[in-house]
BALOMI-550380 format. One line per 8 residues: number of its first residue (from 1); their letters; for each residue x, y, z negated of N, C-alpha, C. Coordinates in pm, whole numbers. Atoms other than C-alpha are relative to their C-alpha. Example, Ala and Ser with C-alpha at 12.3 -4.5 7.8 and 13.67 -1.06 7.14 Angstrom:
// residues 2
1	AS	89,-119,0,1230,-450,-780,90,120,0 | -82,-119,6,1367,-106,-714,-77,109,-73
// end
This chain:
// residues 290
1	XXXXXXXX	-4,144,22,8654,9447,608,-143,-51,-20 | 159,76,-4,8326,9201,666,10,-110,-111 | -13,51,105,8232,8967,468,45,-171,98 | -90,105,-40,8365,8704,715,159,-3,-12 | -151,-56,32,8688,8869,678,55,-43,-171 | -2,-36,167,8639,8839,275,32,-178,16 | -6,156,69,8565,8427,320,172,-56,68 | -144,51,-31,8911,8404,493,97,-19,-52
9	XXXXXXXX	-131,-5,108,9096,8556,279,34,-84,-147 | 16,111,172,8975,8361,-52,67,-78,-14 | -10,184,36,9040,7998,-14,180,59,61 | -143,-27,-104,9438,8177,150,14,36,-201 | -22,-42,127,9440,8370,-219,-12,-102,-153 | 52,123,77,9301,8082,-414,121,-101,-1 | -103,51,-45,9564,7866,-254,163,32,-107 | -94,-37,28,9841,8095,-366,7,-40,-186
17	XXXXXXXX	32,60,134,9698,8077,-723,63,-136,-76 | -39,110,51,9684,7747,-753,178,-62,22 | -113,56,-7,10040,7684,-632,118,77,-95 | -39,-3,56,10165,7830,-895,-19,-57,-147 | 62,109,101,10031,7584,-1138,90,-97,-54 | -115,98,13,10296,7361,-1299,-148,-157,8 | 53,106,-59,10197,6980,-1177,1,-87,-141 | -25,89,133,10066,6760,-1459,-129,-145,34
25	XXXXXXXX	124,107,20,9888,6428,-1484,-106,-4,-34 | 120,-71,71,9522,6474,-1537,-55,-177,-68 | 44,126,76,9406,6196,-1825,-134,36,-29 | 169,-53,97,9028,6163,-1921,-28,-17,-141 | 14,26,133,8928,6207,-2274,-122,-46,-20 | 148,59,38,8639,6099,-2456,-97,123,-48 | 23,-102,59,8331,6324,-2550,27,68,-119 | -14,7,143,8427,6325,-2929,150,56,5
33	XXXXXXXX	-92,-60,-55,8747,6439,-2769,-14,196,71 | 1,-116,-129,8590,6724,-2501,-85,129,-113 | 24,-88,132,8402,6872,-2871,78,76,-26 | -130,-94,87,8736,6978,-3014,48,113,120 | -95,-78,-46,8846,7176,-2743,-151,127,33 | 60,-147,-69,8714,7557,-2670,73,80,56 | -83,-64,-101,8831,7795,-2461,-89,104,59 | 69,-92,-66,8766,8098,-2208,58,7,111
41	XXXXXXXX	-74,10,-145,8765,8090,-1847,52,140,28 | -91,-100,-71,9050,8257,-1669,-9,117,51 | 64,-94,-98,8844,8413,-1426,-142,-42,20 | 155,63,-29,8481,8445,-1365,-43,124,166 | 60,-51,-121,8285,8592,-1090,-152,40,36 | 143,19,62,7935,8758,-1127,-44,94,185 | 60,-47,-137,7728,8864,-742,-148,103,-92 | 137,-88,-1,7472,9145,-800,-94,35,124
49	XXXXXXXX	68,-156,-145,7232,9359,-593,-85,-84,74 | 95,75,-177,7058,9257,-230,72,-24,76 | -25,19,-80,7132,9125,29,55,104,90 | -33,-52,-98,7189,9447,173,82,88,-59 | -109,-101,103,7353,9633,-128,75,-103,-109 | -76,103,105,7587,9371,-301,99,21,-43 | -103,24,49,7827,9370,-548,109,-96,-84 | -21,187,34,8079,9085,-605,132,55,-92
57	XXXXXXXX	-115,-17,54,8324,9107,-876,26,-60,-89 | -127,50,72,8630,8965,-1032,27,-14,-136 | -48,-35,140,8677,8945,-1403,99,-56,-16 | -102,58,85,9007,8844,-1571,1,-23,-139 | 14,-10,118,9011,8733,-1884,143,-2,-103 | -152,-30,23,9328,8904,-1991,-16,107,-126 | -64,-166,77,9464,9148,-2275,113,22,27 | -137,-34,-17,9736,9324,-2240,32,201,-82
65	XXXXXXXX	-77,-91,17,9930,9608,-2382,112,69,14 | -90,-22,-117,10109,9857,-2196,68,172,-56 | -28,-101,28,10307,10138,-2211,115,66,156 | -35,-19,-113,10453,10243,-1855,-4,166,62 | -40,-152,-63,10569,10556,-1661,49,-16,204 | -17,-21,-154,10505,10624,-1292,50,181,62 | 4,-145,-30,10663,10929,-1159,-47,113,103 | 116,-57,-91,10428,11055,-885,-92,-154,86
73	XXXXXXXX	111,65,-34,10110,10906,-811,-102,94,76 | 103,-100,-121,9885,11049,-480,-61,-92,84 | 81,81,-95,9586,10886,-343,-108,71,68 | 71,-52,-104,9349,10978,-32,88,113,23 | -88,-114,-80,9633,11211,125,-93,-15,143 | 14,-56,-188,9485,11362,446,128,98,24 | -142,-59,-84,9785,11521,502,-22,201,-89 | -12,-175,45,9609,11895,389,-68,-37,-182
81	XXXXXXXX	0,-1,183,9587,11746,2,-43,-148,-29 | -5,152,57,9554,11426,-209,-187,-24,-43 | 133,12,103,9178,11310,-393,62,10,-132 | -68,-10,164,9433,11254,-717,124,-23,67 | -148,1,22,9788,11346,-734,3,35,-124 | -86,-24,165,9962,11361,-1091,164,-96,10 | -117,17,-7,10301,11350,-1120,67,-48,-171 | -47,86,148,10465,11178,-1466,-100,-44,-59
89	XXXXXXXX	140,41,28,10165,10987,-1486,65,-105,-108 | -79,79,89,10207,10777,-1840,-125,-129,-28 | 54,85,41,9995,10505,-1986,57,-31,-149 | -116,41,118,10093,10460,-2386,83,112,-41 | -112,-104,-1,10326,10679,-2566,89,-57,-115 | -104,64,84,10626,10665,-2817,-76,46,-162 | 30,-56,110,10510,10746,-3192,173,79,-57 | -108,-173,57,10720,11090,-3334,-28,43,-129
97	XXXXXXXX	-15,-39,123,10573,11056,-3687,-93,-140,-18 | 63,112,94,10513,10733,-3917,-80,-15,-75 | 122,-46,73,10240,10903,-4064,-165,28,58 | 125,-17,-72,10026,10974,-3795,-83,-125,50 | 104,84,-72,9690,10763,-3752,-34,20,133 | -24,15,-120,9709,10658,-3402,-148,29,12 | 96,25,-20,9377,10625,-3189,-83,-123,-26 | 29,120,61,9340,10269,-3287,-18,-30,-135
105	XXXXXXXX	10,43,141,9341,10317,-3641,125,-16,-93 | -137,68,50,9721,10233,-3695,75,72,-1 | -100,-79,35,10041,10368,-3822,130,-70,90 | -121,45,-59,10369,10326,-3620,124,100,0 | -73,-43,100,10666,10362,-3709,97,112,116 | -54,-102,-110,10921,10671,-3520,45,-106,73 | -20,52,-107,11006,10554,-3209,-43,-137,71 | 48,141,-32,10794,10228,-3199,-129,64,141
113	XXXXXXXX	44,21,-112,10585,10199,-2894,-182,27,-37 | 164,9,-1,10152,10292,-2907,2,-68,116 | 38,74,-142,10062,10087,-2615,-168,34,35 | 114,14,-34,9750,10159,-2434,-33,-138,29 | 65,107,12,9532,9878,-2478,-137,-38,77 | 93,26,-50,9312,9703,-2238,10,-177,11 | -31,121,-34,9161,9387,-2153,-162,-4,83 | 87,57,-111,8924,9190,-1922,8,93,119
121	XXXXXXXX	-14,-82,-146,9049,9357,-1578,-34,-45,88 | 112,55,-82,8848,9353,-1293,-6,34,113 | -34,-47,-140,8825,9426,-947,-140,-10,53 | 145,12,-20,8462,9454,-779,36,96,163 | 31,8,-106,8370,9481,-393,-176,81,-7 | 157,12,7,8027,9697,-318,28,-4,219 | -26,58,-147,7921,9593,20,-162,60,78 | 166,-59,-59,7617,9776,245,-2,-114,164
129	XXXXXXXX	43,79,-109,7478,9514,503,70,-31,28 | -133,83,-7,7792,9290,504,152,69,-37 | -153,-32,-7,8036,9511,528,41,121,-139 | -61,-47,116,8228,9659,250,48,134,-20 | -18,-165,-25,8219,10041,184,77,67,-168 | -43,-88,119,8353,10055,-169,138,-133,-41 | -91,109,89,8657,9864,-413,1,110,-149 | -25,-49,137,8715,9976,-777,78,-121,-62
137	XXXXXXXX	-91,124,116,8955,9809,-1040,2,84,-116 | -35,-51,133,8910,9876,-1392,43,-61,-141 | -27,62,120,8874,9717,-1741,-137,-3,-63 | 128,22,93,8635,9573,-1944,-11,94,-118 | -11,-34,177,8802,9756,-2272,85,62,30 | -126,-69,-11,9059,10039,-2247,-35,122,-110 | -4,-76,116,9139,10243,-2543,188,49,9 | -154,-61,26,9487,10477,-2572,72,128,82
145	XXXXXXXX	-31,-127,-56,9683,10775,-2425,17,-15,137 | -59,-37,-89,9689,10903,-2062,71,110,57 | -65,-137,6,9946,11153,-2011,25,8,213 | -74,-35,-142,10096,11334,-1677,-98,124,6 | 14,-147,-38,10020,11679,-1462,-119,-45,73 | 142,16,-126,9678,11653,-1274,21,100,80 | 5,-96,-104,9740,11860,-967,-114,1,88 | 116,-14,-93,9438,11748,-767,-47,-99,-67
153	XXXXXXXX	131,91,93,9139,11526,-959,-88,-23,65 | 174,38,-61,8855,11375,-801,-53,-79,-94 | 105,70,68,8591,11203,-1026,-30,58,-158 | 75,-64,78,8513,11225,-1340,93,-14,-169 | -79,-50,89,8680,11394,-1686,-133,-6,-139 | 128,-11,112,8460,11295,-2010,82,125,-139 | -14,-118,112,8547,11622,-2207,-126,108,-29 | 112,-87,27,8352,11831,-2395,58,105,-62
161	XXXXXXXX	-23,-85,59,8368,12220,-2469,-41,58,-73 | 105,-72,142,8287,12455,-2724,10,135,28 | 23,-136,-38,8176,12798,-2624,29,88,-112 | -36,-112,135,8237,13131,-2823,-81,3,-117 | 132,43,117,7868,13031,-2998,-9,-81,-87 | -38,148,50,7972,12728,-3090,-65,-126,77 | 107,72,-32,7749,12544,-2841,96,-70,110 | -118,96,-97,7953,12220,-2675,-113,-118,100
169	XXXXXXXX	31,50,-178,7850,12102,-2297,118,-63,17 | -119,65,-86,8029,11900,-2059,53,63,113 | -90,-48,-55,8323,12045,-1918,-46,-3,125 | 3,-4,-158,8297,12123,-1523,142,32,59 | -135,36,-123,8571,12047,-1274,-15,133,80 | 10,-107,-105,8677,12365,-1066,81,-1,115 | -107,-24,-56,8846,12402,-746,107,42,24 | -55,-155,-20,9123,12625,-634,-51,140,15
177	XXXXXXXX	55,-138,-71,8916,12864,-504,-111,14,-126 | 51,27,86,8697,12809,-829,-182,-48,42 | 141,82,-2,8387,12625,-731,-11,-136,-42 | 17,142,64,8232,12343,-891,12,-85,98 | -13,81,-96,8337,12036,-778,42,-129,-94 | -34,147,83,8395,11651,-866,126,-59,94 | -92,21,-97,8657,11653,-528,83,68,-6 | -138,-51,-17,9001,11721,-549,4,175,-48
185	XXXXXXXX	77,-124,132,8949,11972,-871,134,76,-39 | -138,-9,47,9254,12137,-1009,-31,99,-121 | 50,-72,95,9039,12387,-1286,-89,-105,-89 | 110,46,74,8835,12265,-1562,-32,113,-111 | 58,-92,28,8574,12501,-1721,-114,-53,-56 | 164,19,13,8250,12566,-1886,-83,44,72 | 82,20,-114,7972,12479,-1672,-122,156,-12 | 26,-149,97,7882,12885,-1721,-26,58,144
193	XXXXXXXX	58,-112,-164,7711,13145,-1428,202,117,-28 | -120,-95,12,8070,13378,-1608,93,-23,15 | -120,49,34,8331,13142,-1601,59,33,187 | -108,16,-124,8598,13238,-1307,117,-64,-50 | -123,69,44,8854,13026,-1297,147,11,58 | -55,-67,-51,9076,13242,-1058,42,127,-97 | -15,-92,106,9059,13523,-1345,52,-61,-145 | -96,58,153,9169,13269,-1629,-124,31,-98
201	XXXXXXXX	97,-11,71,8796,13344,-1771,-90,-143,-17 | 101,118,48,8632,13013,-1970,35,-149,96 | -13,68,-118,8850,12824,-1730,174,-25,-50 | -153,3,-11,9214,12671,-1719,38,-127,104 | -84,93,-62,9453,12472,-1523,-41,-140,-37 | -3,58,32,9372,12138,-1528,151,-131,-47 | -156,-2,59,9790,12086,-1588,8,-27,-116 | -11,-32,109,9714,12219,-1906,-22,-99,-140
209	XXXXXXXX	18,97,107,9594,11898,-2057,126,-93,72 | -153,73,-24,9925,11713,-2053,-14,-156,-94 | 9,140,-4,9808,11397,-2225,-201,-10,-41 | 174,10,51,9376,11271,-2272,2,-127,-96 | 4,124,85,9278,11057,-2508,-131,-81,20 | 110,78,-90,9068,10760,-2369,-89,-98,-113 | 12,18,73,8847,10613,-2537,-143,57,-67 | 59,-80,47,8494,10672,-2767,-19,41,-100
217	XXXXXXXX	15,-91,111,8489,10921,-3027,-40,-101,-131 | 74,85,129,8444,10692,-3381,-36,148,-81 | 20,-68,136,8402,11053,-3556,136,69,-87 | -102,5,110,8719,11021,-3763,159,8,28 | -57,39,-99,8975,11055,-3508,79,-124,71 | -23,131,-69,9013,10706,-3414,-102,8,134 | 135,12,-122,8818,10600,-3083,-30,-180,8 | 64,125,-1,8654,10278,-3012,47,-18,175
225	XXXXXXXX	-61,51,-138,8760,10075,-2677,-126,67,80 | 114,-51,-102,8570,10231,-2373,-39,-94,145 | 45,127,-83,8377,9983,-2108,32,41,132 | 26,-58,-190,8411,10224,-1759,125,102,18 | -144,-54,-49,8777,10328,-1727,7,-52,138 | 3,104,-118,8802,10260,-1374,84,111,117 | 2,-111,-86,8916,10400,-1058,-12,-85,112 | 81,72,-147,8747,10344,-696,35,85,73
233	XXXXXXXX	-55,-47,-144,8766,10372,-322,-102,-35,43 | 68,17,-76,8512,10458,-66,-6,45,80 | -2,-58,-143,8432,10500,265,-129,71,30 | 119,-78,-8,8077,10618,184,-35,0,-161 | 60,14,137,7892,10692,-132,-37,-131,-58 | 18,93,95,7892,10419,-413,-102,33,-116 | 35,-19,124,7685,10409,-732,1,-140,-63 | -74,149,82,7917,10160,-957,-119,-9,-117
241	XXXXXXXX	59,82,139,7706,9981,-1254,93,45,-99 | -98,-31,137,7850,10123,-1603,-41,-179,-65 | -55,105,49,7968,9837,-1748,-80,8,-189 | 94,25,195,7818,9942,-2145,-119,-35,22 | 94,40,41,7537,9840,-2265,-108,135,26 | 78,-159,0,7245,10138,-2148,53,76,59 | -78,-125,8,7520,10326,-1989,-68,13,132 | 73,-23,-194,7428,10507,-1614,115,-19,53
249	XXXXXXXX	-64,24,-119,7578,10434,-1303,52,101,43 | -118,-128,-40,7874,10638,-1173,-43,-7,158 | 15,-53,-128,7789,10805,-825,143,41,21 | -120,-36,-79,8105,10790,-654,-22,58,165 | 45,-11,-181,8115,10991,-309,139,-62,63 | -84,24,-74,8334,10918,-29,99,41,-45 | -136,-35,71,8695,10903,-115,92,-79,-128 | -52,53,142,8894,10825,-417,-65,41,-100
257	XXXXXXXX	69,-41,87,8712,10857,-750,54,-39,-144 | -42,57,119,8881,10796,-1091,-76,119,-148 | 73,-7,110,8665,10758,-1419,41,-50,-86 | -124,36,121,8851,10851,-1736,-119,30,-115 | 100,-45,143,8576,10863,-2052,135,48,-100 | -99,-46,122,8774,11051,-2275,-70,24,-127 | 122,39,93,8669,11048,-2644,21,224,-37 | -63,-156,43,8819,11502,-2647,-102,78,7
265	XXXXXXXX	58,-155,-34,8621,11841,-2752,54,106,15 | -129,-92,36,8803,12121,-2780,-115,149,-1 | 36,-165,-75,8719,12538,-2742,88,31,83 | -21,-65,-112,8788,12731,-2527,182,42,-41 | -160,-70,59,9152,12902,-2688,44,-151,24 | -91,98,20,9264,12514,-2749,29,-33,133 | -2,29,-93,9202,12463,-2405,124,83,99 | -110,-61,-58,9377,12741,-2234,166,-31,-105
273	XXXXXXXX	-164,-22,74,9663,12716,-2485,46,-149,41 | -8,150,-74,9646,12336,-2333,63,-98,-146 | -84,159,66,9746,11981,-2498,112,-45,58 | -134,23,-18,10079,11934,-2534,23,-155,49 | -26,74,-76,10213,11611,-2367,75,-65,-126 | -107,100,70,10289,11303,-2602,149,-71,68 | -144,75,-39,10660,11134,-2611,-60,-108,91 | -6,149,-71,10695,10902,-2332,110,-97,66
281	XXXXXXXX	-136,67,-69,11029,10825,-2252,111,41,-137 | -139,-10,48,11332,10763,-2467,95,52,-29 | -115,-80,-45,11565,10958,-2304,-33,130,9 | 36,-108,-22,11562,11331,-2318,70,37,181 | -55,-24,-137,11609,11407,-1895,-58,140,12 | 6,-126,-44,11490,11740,-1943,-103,79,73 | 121,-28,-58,11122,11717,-1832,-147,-27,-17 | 134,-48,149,10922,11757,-2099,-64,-145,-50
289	XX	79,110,39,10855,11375,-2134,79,-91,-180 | -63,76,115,11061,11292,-2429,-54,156,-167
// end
């Protein structure tokens, strides 16, 4: 898609927008009137970059809290494997004790609802000499549980491990065949010359984490909302803008790329022995989600 293609579609999308607008009389007030009122626009729209590397994107100025269950999710299928498949992919979970301090700080009560919590959602276009080689949609603010099976992973997993020394690095993504990789990963390991991940050495299934917790580390096990939850699409290499304050730019390659900051450390034993999978459904059907 060009970017003549892009001005077509707008004022067609814009359109739709507005016609869902209930119809009201517009009266003028006075300034002593236009004082009292404040507010925050709907939607904004901020253009970066050059002329020849631009990025144009979308903000919403939305919160929302969610708690939802998709039961297989697979994107970039070539037919001989996905970039990300996960199957009982969750968002949110149920609370299973009225005692436990959530990630937010809060107590809820059995069977009341944690909702993963986000807001300002966004959508962003990067574009090389008109034409458009990337999309991403994320969130300004996302804080709360993502559960489901990761069978194939592309991008990027903010965990950190803790070696037999005690000395904690950032986790490395492994293939099947166990080589490092940030493309369609299905091991995660320490980034180690010893670790095989075919032998079950410093290495496990990435299955094995059955829910992450998103989100950054306050310390105390609460987490603080995280700015670069996102996940993107490209047709060539991207390098998205982190959204925090100081943060670096995510090098996305070709493909699908989803960027989960998680606030988790763990060792090595907690790891293989994996994270059990919070409640996410209601109903016991017999597949490990309740």
């Amino acid at each position: 898609m060009n970017r003549d293609a892009l001005k077509r579609v707008a004022p067609v999308c814009f359109g739709l927008m507005l016609s869902s607008v209930v119809q009201a009389e517009l009266k003028p007030i006075s300034d002593s009137e236009m004082e009292q009122v404040t507010g925050q626009a709907m939607m904004a729209v901020d253009i970066d970059g050059t002329p020849e590397h631009r990025y144009t994107r979308v903000t919403m100025g939305l919160d929302a809290e969610i708690q939802t269950n998709i039961d297989t999710v697979a994107l970039g299928d070539t037919g001989d494997g996905s970039d990300v498949l996960v199957s009982q992919l969750s968002l949110g979970h149920i609370s299973t004790d009225a005692t436990q301090v959530q990630l937010n700080g809060q107590t809820y009560a059995v069977n009341e609802i944690v909702p993963f919590e986000a807001s300002n959602p966004y959508f962003e276009l990067a574009e090389e000499n008109g034409d458009i080689v990337g999309f991403r949609m994320g969130f300004g603010q996302a804080r709360g549980t993502l559960s489901g099976d990761f069978e194939s992973f592309s991008g990027n997993l903010g965990i950190k491990l803790e070696d037999s020394s005690g000395n904690v690095s950032d986790a490395q993504l492994y293939d099947a065949s166990g080589n490092a990789t940030n493309t369609r990963a299905s091991y995660i390991g320490l980034n180690d010359a010893a670790t095989d991940c075919t032998a079950g050495v410093q290495c496990a299934p990435l299955t094995n984490l059955k829910t992450l917790d998103i989100g950054a580390d306050n310390g105390d096990g609460t987490v603080s909302p995280t700015e670069d939850f996102f996940i993107s699409f490209q047709k060539a290499p991207v390098s998205w803008a982190s959204n925090a304050t100081g943060g670096t730019a995510v090098d996305a390659a070709a493909g699908v790329y989803l960027n989960i900051p998680t606030s988790m450390q763990m060792d090595l034993t907690t790891l293989q022995n994996g994270i059990s999978r919070a409640r996410t459904e209601y109903i016991d059907r017999g597949v490990g989600l309740f």
